[in-house]
N, C-alpha and C positions, 0 to 999 in steps of 0.2 A: 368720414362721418359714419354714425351709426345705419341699421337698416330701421331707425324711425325718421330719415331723410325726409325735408319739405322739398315739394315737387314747386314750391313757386312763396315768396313773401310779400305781405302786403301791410304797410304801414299807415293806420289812419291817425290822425291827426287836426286841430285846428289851426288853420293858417293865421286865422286873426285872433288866435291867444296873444291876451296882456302878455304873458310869461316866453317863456321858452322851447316852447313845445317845435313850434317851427323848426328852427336852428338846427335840434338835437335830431328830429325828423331825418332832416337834411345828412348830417354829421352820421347815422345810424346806416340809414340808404348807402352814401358813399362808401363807408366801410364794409357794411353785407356785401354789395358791389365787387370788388376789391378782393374779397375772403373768399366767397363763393360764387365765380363768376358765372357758372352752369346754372345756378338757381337766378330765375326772374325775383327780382324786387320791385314792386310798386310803389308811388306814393299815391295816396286816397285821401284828400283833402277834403275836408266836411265845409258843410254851406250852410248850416243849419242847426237849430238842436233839435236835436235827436239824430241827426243825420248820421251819426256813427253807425247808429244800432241799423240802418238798412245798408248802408256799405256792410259793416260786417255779415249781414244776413247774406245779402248778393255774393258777395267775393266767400263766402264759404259753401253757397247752395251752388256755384261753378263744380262742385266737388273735387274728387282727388285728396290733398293730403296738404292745404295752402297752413303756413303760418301765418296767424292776422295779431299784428302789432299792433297795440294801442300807445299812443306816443301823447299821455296826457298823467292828469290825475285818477283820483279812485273815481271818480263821476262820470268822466270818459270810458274808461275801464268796465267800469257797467255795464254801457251803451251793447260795447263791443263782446262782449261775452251773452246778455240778453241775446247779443240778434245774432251770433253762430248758436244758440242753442237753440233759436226758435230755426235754422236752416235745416237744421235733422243730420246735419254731415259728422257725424261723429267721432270721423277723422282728425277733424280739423283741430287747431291746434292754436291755443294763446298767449299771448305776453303783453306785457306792460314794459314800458320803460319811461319811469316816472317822467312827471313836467309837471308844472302847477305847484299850488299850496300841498293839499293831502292827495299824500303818496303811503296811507297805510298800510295797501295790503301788496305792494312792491318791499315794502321794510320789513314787514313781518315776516312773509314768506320766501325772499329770496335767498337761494342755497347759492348760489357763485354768478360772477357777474354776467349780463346777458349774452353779449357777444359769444362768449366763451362756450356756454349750455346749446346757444342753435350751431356752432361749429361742430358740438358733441352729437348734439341730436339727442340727447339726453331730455326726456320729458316723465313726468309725473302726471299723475290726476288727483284731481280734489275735490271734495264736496261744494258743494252752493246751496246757498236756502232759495226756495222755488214758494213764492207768493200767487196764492191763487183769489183773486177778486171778486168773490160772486160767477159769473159766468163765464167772466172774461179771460182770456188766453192766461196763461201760468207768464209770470214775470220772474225773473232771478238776480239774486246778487251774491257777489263773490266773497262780502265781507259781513255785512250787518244789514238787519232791516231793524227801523225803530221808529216810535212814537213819543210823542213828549218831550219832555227838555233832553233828555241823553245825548242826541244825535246833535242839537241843538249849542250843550256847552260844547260840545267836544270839536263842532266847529270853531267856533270862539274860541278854543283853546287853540286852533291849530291858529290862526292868525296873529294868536296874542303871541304866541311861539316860545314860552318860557313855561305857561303854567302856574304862573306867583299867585301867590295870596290876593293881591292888588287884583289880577286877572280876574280870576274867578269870583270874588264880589264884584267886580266890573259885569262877569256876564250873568248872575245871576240877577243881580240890579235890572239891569237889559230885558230882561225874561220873565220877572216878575208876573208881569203881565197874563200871562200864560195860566191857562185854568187845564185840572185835572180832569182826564175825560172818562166814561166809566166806559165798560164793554161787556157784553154777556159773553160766558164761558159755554163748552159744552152743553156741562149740566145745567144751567139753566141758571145758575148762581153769576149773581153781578162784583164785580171789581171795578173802583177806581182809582187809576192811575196817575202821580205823573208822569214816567216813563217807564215804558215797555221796550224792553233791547231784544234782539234775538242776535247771537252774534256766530260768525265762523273763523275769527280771528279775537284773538286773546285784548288787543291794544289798538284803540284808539288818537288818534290826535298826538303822536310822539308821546305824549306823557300819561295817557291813564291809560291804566293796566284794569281789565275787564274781568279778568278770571286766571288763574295762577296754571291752567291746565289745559286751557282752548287750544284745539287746532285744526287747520283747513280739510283734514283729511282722515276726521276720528270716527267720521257715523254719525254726529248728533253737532247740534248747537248749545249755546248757553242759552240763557234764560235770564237775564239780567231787569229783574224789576223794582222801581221804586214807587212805592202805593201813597196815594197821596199825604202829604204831611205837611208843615209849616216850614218857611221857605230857610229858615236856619240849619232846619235837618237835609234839606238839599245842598245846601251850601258845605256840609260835614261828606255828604254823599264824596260830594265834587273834587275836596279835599284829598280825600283818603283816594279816590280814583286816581289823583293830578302823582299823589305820593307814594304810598306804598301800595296802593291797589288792592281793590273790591275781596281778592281771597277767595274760595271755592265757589262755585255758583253752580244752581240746579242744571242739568241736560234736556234734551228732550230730540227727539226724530219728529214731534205732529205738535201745533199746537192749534187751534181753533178757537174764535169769538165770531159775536156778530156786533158790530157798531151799533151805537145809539146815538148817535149825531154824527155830522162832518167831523174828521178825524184825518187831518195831515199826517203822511208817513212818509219815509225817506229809505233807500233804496242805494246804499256809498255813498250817500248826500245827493240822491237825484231826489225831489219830490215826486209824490200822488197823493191825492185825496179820496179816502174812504168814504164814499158816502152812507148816510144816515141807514139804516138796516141790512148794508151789506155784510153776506158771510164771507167770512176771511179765515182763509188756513193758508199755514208757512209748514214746510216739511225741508226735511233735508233731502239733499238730490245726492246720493252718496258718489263719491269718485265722478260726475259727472260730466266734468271737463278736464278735458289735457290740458297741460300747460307748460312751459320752458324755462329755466331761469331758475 
């Protein structure tokens, strides 16, 4: 191995995933096991949600140099990358190894398969957009933060798991519902939205393509915004994302509003709620986490 050696690995996971996560858990351990028998392997089974995000903070604020596995989807994945970066260890060091429905930013980003990268020692670092809430500690995610339908179809999309025509008036039908929220800007100027994307990966949901040029590790995010309009023009949005995809989109390192009502935002599909006058900035966190894979 390289001299970026983990000094010890820790796999979290949910025992009581519908899916698969357990199994692969299991299946991951025995082999790390096996491969590298000098290096300790944990498994860290969650009780809880959110539970991830304080194992991962715990088992990285041990300090040293621990790899912390997340053995789920992107929402899992969050947890565990949030709470090694709220430990301060800067060491430490992350993976995925998908389980569940959406596994985007495992598909998007991975250079060769995992096993393989922690036997190298082979690691990278990458940006994360870092959400700051009004007063409240800085929150991070390693793919997209968004508002409004975006985050919304592209769930829908990943279940319906084809993306057809049929789908996506299926989830726009669904959605309907859904009112445009506005937000004050900096300068003092109002926007209404249906959705607000901020993303650090190009591709959502297997099939829509967000931006022709995004990547985890460039300095900046997209900007992907759709300004309120009549629900046929969402539904062309939806379209052209499921198909050829959105095509260039603005960047940015800072962006800033202040809410004007409750405003639902999603975090790889984890929820929070904005409440009504809170100041909100997303910045990028350039190179700010290691990672393997």
């Amino acid at each position: 191995m390289s001299d970026a050696a983990f000094d010890r690995i820790v796999l979290i996971f949910n025992p009581n995933s519908t899916g698969d996560a357990p199994r692969l858990a299991e299946e991951l351990r025995a082999e790390l096991a096996e491969r590298l028998p000098d290096v300790p392997v944990r498994m860290s089974p969650t009780e809880h949600a959110g539970h991830a995000r304080e194992l991962a903070q715990d088992a990285a604020g041990e300090g040293g140099r621990p790899l912390i596995i997340s053995v789920s989807g992107d929402g899992g994945y969050n947890e565990v990358v949030d709470g090694v970066m709220r430990s301060g260890n800067d060491k430490a060091v992350c993976a995925v190894k998908a389980a569940g429905n959406a596994n985007d930013h495992r598909r998007v980003t991975a250079e060769r398969p995992l096993v393989e990268a922690i036997m190298a020692g082979e690691t990278r670092r990458i940006d994360l957009l870092r959400l700051t809430i009004g007063d409240e500690p800085a929150r991070y995610a390693h793919s997209y933060i968004g508002m409004g339908l975006t985050p919304v179809v592209a769930t829908d999309l990943e279940k319906g798991g084809k993306g057809s025509f049929r789908e996506i008036i299926s989830v726009v039908r669904t959605f309907a519902r859904f009112r445009p929220f506005t937000i004050e800007l900096e300068d003092g100027s109002r926007s209404s939205f249906d959705s607000l994307l901020f993303a650090n990966i190009a591709e959502m949901a297997k099939y829509a393509t967000l931006s022709d040029d995004g990547a985890p590790d460039d300095g900046r995010f997209e900007v992907i915004t759709l300004p309120h309009t009549a629900k046929w023009r969402i539904l062309g949005v939806a379209i052209k994302a499921a198909t050829r995809g959105l095509g260039p989109q603005p960047t940015a390192e800072h962006y800033a509003f202040t809410t004007l009502k409750p405003t639902p935002a999603q975090l790889d599909g984890e929820l929070v709620t904005l409440e009504a006058g809170t100041p909100v900035r997303v910045d990028i966190a350039t190179r700010a986490l290691e990672t393997v894979g």
